[in-house]
C-alpha positions in Angstrom: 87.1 46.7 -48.9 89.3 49.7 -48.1 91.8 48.1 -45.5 95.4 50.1 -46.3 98.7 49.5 -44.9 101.1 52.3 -44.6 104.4 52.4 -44.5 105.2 56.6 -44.7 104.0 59.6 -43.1 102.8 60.9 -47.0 100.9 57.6 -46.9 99.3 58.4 -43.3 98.9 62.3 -44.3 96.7 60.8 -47.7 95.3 57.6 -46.5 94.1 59.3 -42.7 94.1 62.6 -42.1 93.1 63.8 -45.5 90.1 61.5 -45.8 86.7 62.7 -45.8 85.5 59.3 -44.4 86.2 57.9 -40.8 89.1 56.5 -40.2 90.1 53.8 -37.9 94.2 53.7 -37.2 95.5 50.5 -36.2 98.7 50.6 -34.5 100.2 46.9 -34.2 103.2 45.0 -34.2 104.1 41.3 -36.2 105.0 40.2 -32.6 102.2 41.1 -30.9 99.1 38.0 -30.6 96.2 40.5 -29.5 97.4 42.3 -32.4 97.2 39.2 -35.6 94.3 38.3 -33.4 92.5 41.6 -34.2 93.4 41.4 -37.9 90.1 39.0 -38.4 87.9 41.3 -36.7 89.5 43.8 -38.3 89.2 43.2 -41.9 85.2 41.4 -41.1 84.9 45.4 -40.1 86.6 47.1 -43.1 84.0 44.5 -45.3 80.9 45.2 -43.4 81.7 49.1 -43.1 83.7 49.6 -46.4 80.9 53.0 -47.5 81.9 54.8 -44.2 84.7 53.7 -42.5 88.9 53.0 -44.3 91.2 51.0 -42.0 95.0 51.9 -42.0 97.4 49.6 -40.1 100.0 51.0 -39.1 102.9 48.5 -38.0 105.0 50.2 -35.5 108.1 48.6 -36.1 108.2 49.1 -39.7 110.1 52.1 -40.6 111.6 55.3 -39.1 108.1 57.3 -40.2 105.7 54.5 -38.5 107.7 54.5 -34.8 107.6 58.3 -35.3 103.5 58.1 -35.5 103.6 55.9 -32.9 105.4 58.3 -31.1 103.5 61.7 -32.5 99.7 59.2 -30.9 101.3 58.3 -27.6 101.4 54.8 -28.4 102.6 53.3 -25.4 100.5 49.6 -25.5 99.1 47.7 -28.3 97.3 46.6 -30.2 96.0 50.2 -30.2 93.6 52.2 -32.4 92.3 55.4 -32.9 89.3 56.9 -34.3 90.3 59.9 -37.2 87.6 62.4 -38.5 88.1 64.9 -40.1 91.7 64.8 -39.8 91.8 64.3 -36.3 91.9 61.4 -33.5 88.5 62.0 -31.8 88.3 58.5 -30.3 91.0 55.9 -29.1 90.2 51.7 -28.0 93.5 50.3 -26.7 93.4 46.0 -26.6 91.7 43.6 -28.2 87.9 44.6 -28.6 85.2 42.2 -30.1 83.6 43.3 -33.7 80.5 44.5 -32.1 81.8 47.1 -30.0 84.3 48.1 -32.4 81.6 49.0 -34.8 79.4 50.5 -32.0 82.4 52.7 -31.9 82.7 53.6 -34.9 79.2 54.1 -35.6 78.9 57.1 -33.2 81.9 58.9 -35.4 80.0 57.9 -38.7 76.6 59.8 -37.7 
């Protein structure tokens, strides 16, 4: 399963925007319920994707380099996500989305 935290912008650089695979970037916070209720979905998608698609959480309030990617994406509500390929956010879902439209989502980047 290739679900990643990250903590640093190295981290983010390696784990997101030098990957050859799609990326999905969720931006979340401990105190945020839509957020721990999208960690389920979250990780059932990271299993049932795990050839073509890495999740990175990205926990907003942990660290001085995680509020400044919140602040390079424009996070402004969450939970938020974006969609990386190829090094770049090509896609964005902000709230809580059910697994099947999450993966429709990602899908369209994969193909």
């Amino acid at each position: 399963m290739a679900l990643y935290n990250t903590t640093t912008v190295a981290e983010f650089e390696e784990k997101v925007l030098k990957s050859k695979k799609t990326v999905l970037v969720d931006f979340w916070a401990e105190w945020c319920p839509p957020c721990r209720a999208m960690a389920p979905i979250l990780h059932d998608v990271a299993e049932a994707m795990d050839k073509d698609v890495d999740i990175v959480k990205v926990n907003i309030e942990d660290g001085v380099d995680n509020a400044a990617l919140a602040g390079e994406y424009e996070i402004r509500s969450i939970p938020n996500m974006h969609v990386f390929k190829g090094g770049k956010s090509v896609d964005q879902v902000v709230g809580m989305v059910p697994r099947p439209a999450l993966e429709d989502i990602l899908n369209k980047q994969i193909k």
